[in-house]
N, C-alpha and C positions, 0 to 999 in steps of 0.2 A: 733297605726298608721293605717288609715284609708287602704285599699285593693287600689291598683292604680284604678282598674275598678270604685271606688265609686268618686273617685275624677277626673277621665278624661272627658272631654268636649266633645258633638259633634259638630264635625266640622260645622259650620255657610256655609251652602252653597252659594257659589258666584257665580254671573253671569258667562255665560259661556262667554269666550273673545269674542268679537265680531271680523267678519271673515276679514279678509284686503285682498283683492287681490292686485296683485305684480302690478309693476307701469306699464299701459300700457298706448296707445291710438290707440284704433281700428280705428278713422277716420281720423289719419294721415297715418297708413298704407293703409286703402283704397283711399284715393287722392292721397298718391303717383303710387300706382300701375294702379289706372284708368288712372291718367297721363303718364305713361309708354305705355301704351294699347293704350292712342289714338295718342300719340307721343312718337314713340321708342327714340327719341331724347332724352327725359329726363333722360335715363339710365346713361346717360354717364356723369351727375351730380353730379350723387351718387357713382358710380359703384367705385371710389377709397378709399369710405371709410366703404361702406356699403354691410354687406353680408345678406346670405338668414339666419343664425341660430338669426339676430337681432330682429327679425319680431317677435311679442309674440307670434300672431297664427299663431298655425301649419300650417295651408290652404293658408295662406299668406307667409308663407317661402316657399311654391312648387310654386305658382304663378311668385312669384321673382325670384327663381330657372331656373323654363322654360322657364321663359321671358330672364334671361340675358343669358341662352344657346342659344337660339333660334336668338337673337341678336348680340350674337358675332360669330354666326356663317354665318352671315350674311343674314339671312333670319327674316320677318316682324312676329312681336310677336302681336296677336289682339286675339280678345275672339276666333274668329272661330277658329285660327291653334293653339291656347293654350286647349282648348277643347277636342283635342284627346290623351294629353298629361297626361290628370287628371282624375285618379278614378272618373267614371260617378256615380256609386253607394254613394258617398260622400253628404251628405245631410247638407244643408248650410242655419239652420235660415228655413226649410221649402221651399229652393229653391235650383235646379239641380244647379251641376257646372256651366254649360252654363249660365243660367239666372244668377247666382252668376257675371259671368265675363262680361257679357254685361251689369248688372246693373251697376260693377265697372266704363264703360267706358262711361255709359250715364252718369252718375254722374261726370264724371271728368272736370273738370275747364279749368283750363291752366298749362303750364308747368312750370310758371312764380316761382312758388312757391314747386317746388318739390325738390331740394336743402332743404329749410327748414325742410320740413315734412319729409325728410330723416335725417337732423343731430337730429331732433326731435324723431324720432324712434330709433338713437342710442345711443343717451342720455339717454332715458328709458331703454334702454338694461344695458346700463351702472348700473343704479340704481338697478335694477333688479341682476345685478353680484357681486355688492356690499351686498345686501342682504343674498348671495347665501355664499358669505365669511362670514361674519356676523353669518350664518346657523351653516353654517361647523365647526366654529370654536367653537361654544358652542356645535354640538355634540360629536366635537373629545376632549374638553375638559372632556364631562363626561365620554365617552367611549372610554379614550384612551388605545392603546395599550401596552402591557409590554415597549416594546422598542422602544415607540414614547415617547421622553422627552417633559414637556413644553417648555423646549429652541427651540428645532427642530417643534413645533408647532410656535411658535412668528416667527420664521424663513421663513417659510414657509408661514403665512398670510403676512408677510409685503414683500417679494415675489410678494405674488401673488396681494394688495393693489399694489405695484408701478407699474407692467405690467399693472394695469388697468388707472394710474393717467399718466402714459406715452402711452396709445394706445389713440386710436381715434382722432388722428387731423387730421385735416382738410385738412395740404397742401399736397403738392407733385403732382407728376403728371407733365406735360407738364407746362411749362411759356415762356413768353415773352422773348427774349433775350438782351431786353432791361432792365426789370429785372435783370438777370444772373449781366450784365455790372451794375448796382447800389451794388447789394449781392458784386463782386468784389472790387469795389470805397470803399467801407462802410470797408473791411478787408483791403486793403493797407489804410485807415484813421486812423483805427485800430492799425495796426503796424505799425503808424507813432508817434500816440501817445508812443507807449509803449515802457520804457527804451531799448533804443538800436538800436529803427526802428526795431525788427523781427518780426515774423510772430507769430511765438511761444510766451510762459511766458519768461524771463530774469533766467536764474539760478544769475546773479551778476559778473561770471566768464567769463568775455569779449571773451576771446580767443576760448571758448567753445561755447560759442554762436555766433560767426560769422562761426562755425562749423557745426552746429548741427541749425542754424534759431532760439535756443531756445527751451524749450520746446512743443512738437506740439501736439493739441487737439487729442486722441484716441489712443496713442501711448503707447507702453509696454516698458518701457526704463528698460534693466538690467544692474544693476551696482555691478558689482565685484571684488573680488580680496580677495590675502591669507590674515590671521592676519594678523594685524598689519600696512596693508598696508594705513588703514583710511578709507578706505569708508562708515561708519559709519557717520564719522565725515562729509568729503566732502557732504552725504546726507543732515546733521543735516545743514550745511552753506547753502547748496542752499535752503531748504525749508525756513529759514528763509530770506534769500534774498526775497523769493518770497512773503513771509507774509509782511515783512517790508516795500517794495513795493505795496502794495495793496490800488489800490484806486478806489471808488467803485460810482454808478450812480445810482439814484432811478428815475426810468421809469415814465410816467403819470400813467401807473394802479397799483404803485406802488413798482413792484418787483423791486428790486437793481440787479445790473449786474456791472461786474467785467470789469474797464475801463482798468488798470496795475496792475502789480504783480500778487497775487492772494491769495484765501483763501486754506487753506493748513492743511490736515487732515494725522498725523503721526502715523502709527503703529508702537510702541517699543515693537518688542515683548520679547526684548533679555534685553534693558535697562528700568528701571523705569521712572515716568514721572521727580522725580527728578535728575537723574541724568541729564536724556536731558536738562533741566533747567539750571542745575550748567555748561553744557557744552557749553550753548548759553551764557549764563553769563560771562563765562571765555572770550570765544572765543569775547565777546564785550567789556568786560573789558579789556581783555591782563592781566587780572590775571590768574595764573595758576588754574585749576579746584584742583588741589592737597593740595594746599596753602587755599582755599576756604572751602574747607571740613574739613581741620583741625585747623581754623580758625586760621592760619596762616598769619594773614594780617595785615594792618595798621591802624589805624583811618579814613585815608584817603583814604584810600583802598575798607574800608567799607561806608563810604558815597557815593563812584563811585558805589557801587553794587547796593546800596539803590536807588541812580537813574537811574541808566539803567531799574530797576525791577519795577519802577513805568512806566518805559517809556515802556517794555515789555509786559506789563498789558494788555495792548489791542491789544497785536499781534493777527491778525486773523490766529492764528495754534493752532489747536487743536489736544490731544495726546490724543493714548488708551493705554493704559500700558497691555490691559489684553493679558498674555502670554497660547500659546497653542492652539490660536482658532483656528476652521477652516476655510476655506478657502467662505464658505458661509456666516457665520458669519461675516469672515469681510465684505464680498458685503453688506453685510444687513446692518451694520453699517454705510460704505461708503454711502447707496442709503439716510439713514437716516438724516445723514448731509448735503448732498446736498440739500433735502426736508426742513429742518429746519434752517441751516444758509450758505448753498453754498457753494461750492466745485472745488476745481480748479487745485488740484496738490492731488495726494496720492505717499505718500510713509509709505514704507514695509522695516520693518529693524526684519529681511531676511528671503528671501523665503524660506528657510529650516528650519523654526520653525514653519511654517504654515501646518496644516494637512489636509486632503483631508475628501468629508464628504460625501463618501459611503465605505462600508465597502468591496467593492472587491479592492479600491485602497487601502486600508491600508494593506493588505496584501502583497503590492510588491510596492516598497521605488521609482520606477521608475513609475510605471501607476501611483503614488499618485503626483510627480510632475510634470508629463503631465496633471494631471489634473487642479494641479492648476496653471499652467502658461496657460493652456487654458480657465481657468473661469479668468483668471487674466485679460489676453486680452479682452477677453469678456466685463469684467465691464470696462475695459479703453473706449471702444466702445458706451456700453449703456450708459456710462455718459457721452463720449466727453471730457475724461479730463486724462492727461497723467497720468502714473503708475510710480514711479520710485521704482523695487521692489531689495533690494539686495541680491547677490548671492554670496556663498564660492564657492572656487576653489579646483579641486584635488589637492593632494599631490605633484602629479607627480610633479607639479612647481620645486619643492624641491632639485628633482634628476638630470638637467639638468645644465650645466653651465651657460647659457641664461635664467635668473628667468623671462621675461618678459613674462606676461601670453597669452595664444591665446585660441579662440574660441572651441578647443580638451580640454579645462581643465576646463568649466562648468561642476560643479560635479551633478553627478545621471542622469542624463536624457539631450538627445539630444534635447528635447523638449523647452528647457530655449532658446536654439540657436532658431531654429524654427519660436517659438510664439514672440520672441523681436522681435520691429521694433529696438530698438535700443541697441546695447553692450557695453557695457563702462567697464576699467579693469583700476584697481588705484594700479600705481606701483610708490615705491620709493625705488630705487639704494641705499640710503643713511641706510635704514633697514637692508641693507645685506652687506653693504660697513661696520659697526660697526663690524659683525660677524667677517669679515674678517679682524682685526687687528694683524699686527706682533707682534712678540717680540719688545721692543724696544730695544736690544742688537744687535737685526740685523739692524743697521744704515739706510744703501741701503731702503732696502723692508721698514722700518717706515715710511722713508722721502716721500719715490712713494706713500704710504697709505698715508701722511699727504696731501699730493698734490692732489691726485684721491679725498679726504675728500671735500677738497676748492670744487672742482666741483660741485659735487651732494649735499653739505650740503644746506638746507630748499627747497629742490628740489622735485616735486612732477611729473609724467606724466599722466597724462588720455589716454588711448589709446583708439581711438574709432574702433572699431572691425568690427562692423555691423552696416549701417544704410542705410534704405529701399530707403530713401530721399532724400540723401546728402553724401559726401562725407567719408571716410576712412583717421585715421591717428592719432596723436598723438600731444597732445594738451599740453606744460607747463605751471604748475601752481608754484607759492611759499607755503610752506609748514612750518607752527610753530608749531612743535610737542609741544612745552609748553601748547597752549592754543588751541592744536587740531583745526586748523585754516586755512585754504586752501584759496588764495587771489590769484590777479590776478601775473604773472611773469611781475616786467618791464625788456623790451627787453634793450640790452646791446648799442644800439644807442639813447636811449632814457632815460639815466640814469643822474640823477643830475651831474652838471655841476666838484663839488667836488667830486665822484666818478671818472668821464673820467678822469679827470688828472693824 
């Protein structure tokens, strides 16, 4: 066999890459800033969305610098008082500062056009950022460190991708008030469309939503409660109410927006995607989920399943079954779907399976869930779209003779209380009215048990605990533990006619 040396090739030398500079344009930064210099006026076109680090050249970020100090401080920005401002020793192209900034202002046009050539400078910047992520991510791909994961890498650009695909618009600032009053018109039109007339999404649960308006855009909604109580379930009804309702408007430039209901992204992080599945199933069938899994059912049982699950096919709710992530992780997910099919409700089935993603909150079980009910809020904010995340209760419930939960029995962290705009506690009397069965040898004590039973049996309460918005108080609902089923209560003056009698 030949020596490798006799058999290796020399390398074919290739061109050297030819050189690209980053995306600029020098002669939009200089017509906007001569237009500033001969009319401070035009600052104030730009000035809300445009800073000095946008400007490619350095000399032109000091210029914009001292022009918009000098201007909001109320005093006139022109080459002569910007002149004393700027290293004279700075050599520009072969011309002093001074001639640099009087050439800016002979040259400058009108102001007509400085708007432009400012979202035009930020638009480059923008490309330029994008670049920069682009950079960074192939160098920390090769040179990562021990304990930089590529998860924690993908993390972190698509992070830093949406702060860039959500900065720079355009609006804000001061408008018309006659605007204000259309933005108003246009939301009561809104929540006149939308099942119920509220303001918020529809949970489906009539009684809770003339409670609570609905679910309302930016909101931390926690919903708690011991085993058993369902909240689980009550989650998995309302998201689906709100899928099932969902009907959707495609805009002239094409983006679709959410007219009712809404599209609806579920963390399982406790149950599987099929379990949620078999429970929606149940819960639309009125078959039991138990009778379903052990194929316990009828011919006819089975063709009911068969179409509801053709008819479920296009629910717009989508599940992540992955269990343990953190709390970053799921934002990253979350920003993900609303970027690719739109986003309108998140629910978290529950916050204490979620982990915290620095390592000084894993060390204390209480700083890890302030954290994440404060990144929780946070993405309900950046996305404009409620949280509904669940939460266990302490024990202590257990030890009192009043099991009804209150605001002292969000377990590990005061923070849960805090960070929700909204509380929600799902109690059923009827969970603890079984516990509490006599003998049946003691006649008395059965009959009062059979009786207390009538009451509370398929009885459910929502307590509403905390809410920033709206009112305090307790809302009943009907409750079919068979098919884990939470439906509206008909109130007892409004009950079929064979019932009253």
């Amino acid at each position: 066999m030949a020596p490798i040396e006799s058999v290796a090739r020399k390398p074919v030398e290739a061109a050297p890459p030819a050189y690209r500079s980053a995306p600029h344009n020098i002669e939009a930064e200089q017509a906007l800033l001569g237009a500033i210099l001969v009319n401070n006026e035009a600052l104030y076109r730009v000035s809300d969305f445009l800073e000095p680090e946008h400007f490619f050249e350095p000399i032109h970020r000091g210029i914009f610098q001292i022009s918009r100090d000098l201007i909001r401080a109320g005093k006139i920005a022109t080459p002569v008082t910007l002149k004393t401002f700027v290293d004279a020793s700075i050599d520009i192209g072969g011309m002093t500062v001074g001639q640099y900034l009087a050439r800016l202002a002979a040259e400058a046009t009108t102001i007509i056009n400085a708007e432009d050539y400012g979202r035009t400078v930020y638009d480059l910047h923008i490309r330029r950022s994008l670049i920069q992520v682009g950079e960074d991510m192939v160098n920390v791909a090769y040179d990562a460190p021990v304990d930089f994961s590529p998860k924690l890498q993908i993390e972190d650009a698509e992070r830093r991708l949406y702060d860039l695909a959500e900065s720079g618009r355009y609006d804000g600032g001061f408008q018309r008030f006659a605007n204000a009053l259309t933005t108003a018109i246009d939301m009561a039109a809104h929540a006149f469309q939308r099942d119920g007339k509220l303001s918020g999404i529809a949970t489906g649960l009539d009684d809770l939503d003339r409670m609570m308006g609905g679910l309302q855009p930016s909101d931390l909604i926690v919903l708690a409660g011991r085993p058993g109580m369902g909240k689980t379930s009550l989650a998995t009804n309302i998201a689906y109410n709100v899928a099932k309702a969902w009907q959707g408007e495609v805009k002239a430039d094409g983006h679709q927006t959410t007219v009712n209901g809404g599209i609806v992204g579920f963390f399982s992080l406790e149950m599987s995607a099929e379990q949620l599945a078999t429970r929606i199933i149940s819960e639309q069938t009125e078959i039991p989920s138990n009778q379903i899994r052990r194929g316990n059912i009828s011919e006819s049982d089975f063709e009911k399943i068969k179409d509801y699950s053709i008819e479920l096919q296009n629910l717009p709710l989508f599940v992540d079954e992955t269990g343990g992530i953190s709390v970053a992780q799921l934002a990253a997910r979350a920003r993900r779907l609303k970027r690719q099919r739109g986003l309108d409700l998140i629910v978290i089935d529950y916050l204490q399976l979620l982990s915290g993603s620095t390592k000084r909150s894993n060390e204390n079980r209480v700083q890890e869930i302030t954290e994440i009910t404060t990144k929780l809020k946070a993405l309900a904010k950046e996305l404009n779209t409620p949280v509904i995340a669940l939460s266990q209760l302490s024990r202590q419930v257990e030890s009192r003779d009043d099991k009804h939960p209150q605001l002292s029995d969000l377990r590990e962290s005061g923070s849960i209380e805090q960070d929700a705009d909204v509380v929600l506690f799902v109690y059923r009397e009827e969970y603890y009215h079984v516990m509490r069965k006599p003998l049946e040898s003691d006649r008395e004590k059965f009959a009062q048990w059979l009786a207390d039973a009538d009451k509370v049996s398929g009885k459910a309460e929502v307590i509403i605990a905390k809410q920033r918005h709206g009112p305090t108080g307790t809302v009943e609902l009907q409750f079919d533990g068979a098919i884990t089923k939470f439906s509206n209560l008909a109130a007892s003056d409004h009950l079929p006619q064979r019932f009253g009698e």
